[in-house]
DRENLUMBA-123520 format. One line per 10 residues: number of its first residue (from 0); their letters; for each residue x negated, y negated, z negated of C-alpha. Coordinates in steps of 0.001 Angstrom, whole numbers. Layout:
NUM> A> X/Y/Z | ...
% end
This chain:
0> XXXXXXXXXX> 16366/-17130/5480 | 20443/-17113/5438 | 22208/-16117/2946 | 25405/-15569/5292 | 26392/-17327/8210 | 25339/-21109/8149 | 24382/-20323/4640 | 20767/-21216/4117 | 18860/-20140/1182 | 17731/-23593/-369
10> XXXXXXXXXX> 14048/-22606/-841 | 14019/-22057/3386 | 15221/-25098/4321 | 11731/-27177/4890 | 10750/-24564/6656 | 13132/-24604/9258 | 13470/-28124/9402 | 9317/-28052/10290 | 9533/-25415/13056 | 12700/-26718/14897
20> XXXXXXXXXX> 10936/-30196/15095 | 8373/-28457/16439 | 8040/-28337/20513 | 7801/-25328/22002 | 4635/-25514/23527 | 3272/-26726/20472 | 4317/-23821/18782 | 2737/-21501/21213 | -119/-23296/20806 | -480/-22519/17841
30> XXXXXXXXXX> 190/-19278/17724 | -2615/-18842/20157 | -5035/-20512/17520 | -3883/-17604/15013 | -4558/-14905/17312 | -7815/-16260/18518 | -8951/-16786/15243 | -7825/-12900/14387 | -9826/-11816/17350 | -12866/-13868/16154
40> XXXXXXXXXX> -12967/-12708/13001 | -12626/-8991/14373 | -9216/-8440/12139 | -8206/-5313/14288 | -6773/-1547/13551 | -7067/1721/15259 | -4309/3484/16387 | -5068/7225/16651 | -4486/9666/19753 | -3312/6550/22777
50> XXXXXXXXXX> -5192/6572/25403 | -5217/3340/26548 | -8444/2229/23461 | -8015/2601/19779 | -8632/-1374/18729 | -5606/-3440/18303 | -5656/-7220/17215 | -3380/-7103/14144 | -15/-8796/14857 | 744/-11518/13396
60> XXXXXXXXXX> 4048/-14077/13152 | 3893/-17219/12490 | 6664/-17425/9863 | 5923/-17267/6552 | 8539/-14899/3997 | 9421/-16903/756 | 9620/-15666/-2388 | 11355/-17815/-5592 | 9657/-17817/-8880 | 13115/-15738/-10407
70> XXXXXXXXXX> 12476/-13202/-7835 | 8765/-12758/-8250 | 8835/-12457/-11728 | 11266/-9279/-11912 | 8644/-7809/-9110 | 6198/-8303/-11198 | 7558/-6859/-14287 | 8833/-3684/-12446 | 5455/-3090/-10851 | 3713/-3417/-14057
80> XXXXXXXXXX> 6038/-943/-15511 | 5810/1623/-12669 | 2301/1618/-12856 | 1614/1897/-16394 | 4149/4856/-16282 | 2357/6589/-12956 | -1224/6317/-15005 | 603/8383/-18208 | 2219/10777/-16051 | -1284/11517/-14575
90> XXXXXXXXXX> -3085/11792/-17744 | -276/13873/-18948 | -208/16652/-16128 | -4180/16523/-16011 | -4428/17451/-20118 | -969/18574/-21870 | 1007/18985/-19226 | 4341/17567/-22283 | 6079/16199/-18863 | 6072/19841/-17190
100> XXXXXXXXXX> 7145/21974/-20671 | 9961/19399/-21399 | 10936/20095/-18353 | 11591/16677/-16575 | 9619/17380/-13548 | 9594/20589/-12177 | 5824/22652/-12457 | 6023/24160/-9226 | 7070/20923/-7844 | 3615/19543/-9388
110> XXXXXXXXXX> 1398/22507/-8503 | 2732/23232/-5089 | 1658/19508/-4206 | -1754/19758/-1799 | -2740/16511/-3678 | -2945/18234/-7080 | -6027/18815/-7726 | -6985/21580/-10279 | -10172/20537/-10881 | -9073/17370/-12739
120> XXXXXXXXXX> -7644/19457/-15201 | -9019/18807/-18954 | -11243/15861/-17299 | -11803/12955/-19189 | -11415/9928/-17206 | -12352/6316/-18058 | -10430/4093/-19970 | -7311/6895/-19121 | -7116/5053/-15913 | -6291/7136/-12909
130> XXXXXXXXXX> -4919/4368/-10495 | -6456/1156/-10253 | -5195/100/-7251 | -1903/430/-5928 | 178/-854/-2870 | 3624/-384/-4034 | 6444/-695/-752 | 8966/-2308/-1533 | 12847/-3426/623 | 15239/-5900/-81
140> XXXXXXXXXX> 19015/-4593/-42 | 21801/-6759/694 | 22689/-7337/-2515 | 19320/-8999/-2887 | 18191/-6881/-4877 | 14317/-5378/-4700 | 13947/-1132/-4585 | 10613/633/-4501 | 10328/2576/-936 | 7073/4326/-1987
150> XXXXXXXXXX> 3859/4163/-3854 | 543/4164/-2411 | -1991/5470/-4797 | -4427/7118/-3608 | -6175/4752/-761 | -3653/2121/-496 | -4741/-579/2365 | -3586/-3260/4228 | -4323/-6220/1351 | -7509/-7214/3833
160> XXXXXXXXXX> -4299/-8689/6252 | -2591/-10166/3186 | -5742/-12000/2634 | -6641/-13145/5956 | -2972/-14015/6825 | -2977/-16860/4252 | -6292/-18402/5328 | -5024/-18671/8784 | -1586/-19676/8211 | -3228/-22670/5469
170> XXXXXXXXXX> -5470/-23904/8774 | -2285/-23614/11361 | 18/-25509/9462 | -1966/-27456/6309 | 965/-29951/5661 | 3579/-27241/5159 | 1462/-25146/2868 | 987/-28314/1115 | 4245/-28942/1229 | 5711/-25802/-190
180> XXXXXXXXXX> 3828/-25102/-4293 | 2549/-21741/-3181 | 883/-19746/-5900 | -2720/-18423/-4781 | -3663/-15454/-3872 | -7347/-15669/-3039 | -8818/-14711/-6012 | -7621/-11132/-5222 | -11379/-9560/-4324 | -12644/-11011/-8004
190> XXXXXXXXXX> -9797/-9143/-9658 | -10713/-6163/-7651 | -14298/-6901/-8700 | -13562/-6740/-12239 | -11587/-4339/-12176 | -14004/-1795/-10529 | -16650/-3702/-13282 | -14066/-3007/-16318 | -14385/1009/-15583 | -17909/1362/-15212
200> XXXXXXXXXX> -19404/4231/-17680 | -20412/3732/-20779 | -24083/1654/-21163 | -24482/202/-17746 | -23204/-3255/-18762 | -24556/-4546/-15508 | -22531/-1717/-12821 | -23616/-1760/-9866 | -20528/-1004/-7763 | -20137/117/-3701
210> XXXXXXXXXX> -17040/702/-1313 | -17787/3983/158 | -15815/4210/3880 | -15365/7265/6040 | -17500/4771/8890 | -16948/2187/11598 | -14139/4701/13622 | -11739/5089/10331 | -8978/2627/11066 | -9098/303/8490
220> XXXXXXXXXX> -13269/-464/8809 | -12526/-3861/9420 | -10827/-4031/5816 | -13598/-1646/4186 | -16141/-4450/5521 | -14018/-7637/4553 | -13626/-6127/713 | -17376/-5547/135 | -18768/-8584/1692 | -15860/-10535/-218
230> XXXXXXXXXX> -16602/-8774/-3617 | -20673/-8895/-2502 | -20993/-5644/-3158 | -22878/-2602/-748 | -20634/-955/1977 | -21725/2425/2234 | -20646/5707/4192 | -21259/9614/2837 | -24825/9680/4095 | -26128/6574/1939
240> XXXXXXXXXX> -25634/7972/-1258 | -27242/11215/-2649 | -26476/12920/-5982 | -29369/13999/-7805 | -29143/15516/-11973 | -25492/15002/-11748 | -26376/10882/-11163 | -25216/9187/-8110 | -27977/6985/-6164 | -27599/5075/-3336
250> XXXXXXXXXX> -30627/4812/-472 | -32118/1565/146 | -35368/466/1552 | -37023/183/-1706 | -35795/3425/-2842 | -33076/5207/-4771 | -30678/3077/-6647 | -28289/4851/-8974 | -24742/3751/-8624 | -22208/3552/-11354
260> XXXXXXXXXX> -18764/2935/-9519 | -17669/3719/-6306 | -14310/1871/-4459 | -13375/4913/-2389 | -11645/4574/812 | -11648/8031/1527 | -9528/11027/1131 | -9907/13471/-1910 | -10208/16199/666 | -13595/14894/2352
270> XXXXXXXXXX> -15284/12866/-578 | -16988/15806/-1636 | -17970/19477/370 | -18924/21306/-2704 | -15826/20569/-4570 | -13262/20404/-1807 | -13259/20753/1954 | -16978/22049/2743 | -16715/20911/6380 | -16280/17226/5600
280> XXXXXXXXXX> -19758/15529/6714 | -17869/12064/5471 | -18669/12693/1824 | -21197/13244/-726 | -22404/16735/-2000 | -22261/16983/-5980 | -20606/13973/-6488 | -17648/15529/-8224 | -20076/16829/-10373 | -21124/13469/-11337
290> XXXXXXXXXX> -17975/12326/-11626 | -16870/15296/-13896 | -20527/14286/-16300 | -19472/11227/-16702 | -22137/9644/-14825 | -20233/7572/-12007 | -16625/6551/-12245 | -14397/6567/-8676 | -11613/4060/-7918 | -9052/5812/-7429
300> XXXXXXXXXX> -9476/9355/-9464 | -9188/12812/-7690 | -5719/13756/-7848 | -4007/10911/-7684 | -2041/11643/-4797 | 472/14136/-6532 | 1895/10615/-8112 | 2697/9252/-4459 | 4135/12717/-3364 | 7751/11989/-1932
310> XXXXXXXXXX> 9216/14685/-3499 | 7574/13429/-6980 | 8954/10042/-5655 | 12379/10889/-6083 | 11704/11864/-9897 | 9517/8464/-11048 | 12517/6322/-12790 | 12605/9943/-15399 | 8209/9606/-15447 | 9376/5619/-16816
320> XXXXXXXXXX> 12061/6779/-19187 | 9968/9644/-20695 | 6628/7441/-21231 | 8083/4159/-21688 | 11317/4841/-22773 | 12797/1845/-20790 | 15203/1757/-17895 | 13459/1201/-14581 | 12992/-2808/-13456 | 12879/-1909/-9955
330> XXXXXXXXXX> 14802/1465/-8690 | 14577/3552/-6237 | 16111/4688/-3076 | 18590/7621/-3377 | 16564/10606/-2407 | 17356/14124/-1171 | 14539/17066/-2078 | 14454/19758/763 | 13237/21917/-1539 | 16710/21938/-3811
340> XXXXXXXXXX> 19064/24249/-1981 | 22192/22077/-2359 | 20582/19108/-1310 | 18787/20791/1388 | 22383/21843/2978 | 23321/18390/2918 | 20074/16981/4591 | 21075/20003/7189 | 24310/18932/7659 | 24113/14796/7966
350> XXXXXXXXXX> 20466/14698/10156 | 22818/11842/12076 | 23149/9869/9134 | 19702/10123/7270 | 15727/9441/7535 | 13929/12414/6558 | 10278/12148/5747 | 7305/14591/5444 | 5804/14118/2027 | 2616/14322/2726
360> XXXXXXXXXX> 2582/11879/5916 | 2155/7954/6244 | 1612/5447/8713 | 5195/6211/9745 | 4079/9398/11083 | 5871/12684/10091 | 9324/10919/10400 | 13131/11266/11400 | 15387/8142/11877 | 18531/10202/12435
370> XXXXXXXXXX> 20852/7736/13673 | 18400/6903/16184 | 17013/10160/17106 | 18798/12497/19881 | 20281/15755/19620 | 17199/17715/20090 | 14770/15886/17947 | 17322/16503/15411 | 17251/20207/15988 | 13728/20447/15785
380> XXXXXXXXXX> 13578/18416/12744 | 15938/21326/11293 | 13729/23802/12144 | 10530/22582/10639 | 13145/21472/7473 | 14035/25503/6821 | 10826/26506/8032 | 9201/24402/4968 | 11884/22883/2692 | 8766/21748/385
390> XXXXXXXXXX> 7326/19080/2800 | 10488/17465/3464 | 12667/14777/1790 | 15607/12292/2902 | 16778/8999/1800 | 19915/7331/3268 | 19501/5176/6317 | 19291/1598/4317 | 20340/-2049/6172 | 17108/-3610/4283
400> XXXXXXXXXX> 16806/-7238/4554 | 15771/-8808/7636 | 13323/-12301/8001 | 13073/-14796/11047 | 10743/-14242/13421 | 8474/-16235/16249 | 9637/-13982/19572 | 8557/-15883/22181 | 9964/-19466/21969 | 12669/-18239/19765
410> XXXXXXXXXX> 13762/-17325/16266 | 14927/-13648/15873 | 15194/-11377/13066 | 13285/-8942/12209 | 13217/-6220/9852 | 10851/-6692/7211 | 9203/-4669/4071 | 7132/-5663/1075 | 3517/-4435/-278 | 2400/-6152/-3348
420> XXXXXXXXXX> -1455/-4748/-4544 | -1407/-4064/-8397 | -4577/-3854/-9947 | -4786/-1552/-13101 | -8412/-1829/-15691 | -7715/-3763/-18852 | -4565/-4811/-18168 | -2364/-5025/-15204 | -2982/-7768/-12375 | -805/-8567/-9744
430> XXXXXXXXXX> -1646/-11413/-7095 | 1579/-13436/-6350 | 2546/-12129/-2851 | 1627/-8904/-1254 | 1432/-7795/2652 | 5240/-8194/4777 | 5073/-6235/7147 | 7641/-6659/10527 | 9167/-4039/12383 | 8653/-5960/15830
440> XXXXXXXXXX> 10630/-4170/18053 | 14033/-5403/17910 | 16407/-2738/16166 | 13204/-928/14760 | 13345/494/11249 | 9583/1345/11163 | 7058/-1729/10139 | 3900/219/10067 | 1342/-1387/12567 | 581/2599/13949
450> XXXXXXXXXX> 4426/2016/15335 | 4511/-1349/16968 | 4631/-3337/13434 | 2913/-6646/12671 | 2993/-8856/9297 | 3290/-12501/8277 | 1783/-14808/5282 | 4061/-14460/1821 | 4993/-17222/-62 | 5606/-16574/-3677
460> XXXXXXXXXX> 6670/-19741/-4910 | 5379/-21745/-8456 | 8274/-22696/-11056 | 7930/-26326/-10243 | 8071/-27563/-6780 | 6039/-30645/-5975 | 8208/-33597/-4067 | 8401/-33215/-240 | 6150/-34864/1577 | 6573/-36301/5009
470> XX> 6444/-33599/7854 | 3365/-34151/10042
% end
């Protein structure tokens, strides 16, 4: 909101003008109407392994994050850039492999990933598109400037709460919104919808398309549910769809009803038992088979995940170069593989100063803030580091940008991070905004909802603003 002390950022200042004429109580009151509207509508997550119950109401602040037009529009290009380059590099490793002999990402790096998946290789997939959808995280430094965190492309989620958040922040505060020329963002589940449509196989000009979902226990149900009824298509789980002659059907009451394109929210490793883990009950026996005729097409593809490795994170502004042969828009943060000796001694010796991450892990799991860990979390860290230097990585311990948040009657800051959803078919959509997520807990680092995090509504702002209205 500042831009240094007593330095507000022009773009903030109706904002603050409309919450500090605001009473308190009136403020509280409505934040109660956004949390009991969350509640109705059931907009909840799980958090794995507490005791105390699994369903959370989503947290939500009342502040919206604003975005200028300037700033949006380098996003934007730098997203469509990094996923045009992510979808090449997949194609590439899958088939010729010209990345690998050139020698600008390591093999072993690329086959010693659990998320490569050797049955992709030589696969044809449709329209060459391996990602569709992608939840990019992004941080502000203090220099303003936008970096990439990580990529999120194999089941990214979250965009349910992006969605949701601007519905009820348009009903809490209408004149605001109106206020403010906020691009839309609602017509994000008909993107989707064509998208899915656009990479349908070949002859079924009328697709029909379902969002397959581990079930009503996997954390982000509520989202699984929102997408489908949104996009009116069929939510389904493992056990509604069979695979018979290498086609895909889905059970209904009238019978079998082949399916032609499948929004998967669920893990390579349990989609299918024949192809890949044969205890999985979640998935669908021969579907890979399907997939591999040609008969059914899967949002994401198999394999994805070896593009949203960390360690392969480190390596993605060389993936842009090579492809594209352009400079990355939007770079990344300075990253240390635990797998390179050298850099592995320095990880060793500055645990104090850096966040080390698993790079298989998410949710915030798997994770080492050294300068706020003690001496004997550090020392276990080490441990598991030389015990397997593959699965580790570390990035510097960045002062991203902070945003104001609603802490009980008062303004505080807060710590906050940026997913935008980029959709990829026949060209590259991106809705104007994305999912900011807020590290809570004051100091906190860590903005994932599994650790205490909560989001508000973002405001990605049109090139012309209309005149200020009176404040209600």
């Amino acid at each position: 909101m500042f831009q240094g002390p007593g330095s507000l950022h022009e773009h903030y200042g109706p904002l603050l003008n409309h919450f500090a004429a605001l009473p308190p109580d009136e403020l509280q009151r409505r934040k109660q109407a956004a949390d009991l509207s969350f509640l109705n509508q059931g907009i909840t997550f799980t958090v794995y392994g507490r005791e105390e119950g699994t369903e959370k109401i989503f947290p939500y602040d009342l502040l919206p994050r604003i975005i200028t037009a300037a700033e949006w529009e380098r996003v934007e290009r730098g997203l469509t850039q990094r996923i045009t380059a992510l979808n090449l590099f997949l194609k590439d490793i899958y088939n010729d492999g010209r990345i690998l002999k050139d020698g600008i990402v390591p093999r072993e790096l690329v086959y010693s990933c659990p998320q490569f998946r050797r049955q992709m290789c030589g696969l044809e997939v449709p329209r060459n598109v391996y990602v569709a959808v992608c939840g990019t995280d992004l941080i502000r430094l203090e220099n303003g400037d936008f970096v990439v965190l990580e990529d999120n492309l194999r089941v990214p989620s979250g965009v349910s709460y992006m969605l949701t958040n601007r519905r009820v922040m348009k009903r809490i505060f209408p004149q605001l919104f109106r206020n403010y020329n906020v691009r839309p963002i609602e017509q994000y589940t008909q993107l989707l919808l064509g998208t899915l449509r656009s990479l349908a196989p070949e002859g079924r000009p009328e697709p029909n398309i379902v969002l397959l979902s581990p079930g009503v226990f996997n954390s982000a149900y509520f989202e699984h549910a929102y997408l489908a009824r949104q996009m009116g298509i069929e939510l389904v789980e493992g056990r509604d769809l069979v695979v018979h002659d290498n086609i895909c059907y889905m059970r209904t009451t009238s019978g079998l009803r082949r399916v032609d394109v499948i929004y998967r929210r669920v893990d390579d490793d349990f989609i299918d038992p024949l192809a890949f883990r044969p205890d999985s009950i979640l998935g669908v026996a021969g579907l890979f088979n399907a997939y591999r005729a040609g008969n059914v097409t899967l949002a994401n593809a198999f394999g994805t995940g070896v593009a949203d490795d960390k360690a392969l994170y480190a390596f993605v502004p060389s993936i842009i170069k090579y492809y594209l042969g352009e400079d990355p828009i939007l770079h990344n943060v300075k990253t240390f593989l635990c797998s390179i000796e050298k850099e592995r001694n320095y990880v060793l010796a500055n645990l104090d100063k850096l966040v080390v991450k698993a790079v298989g892990e998410s949710g915030g799991y798997g994770m080492l803030i050294g300068t706020q860990a003690s001496t004997k979390e550090r020392e276990v860290f080490a441990e598991k580091i030389r015990a397997n230097p593959r699965n580790y990585i570390a990035q510097p311990t960045i002062s991203f940008s902070r945003a104001p948040c609603l802490i009980g009657d008062a303004l505080e800051p807060r710590h906050v991070d940026l997913r935008p959803y980029v959709l990829y078919g026949d060209k590259v959509t991106i809705v104007p905004g994305g999912l900011t997520r807020v590290a809570l807990k004051r100091g906190s680092l860590v903005v994932n909802s599994s650790q205490g995090g909560g989001s508000k509504d973002t405001w990605v702002l049109a090139e012309q603003q209309r005149e200020e209205a009176p404040e209600a």
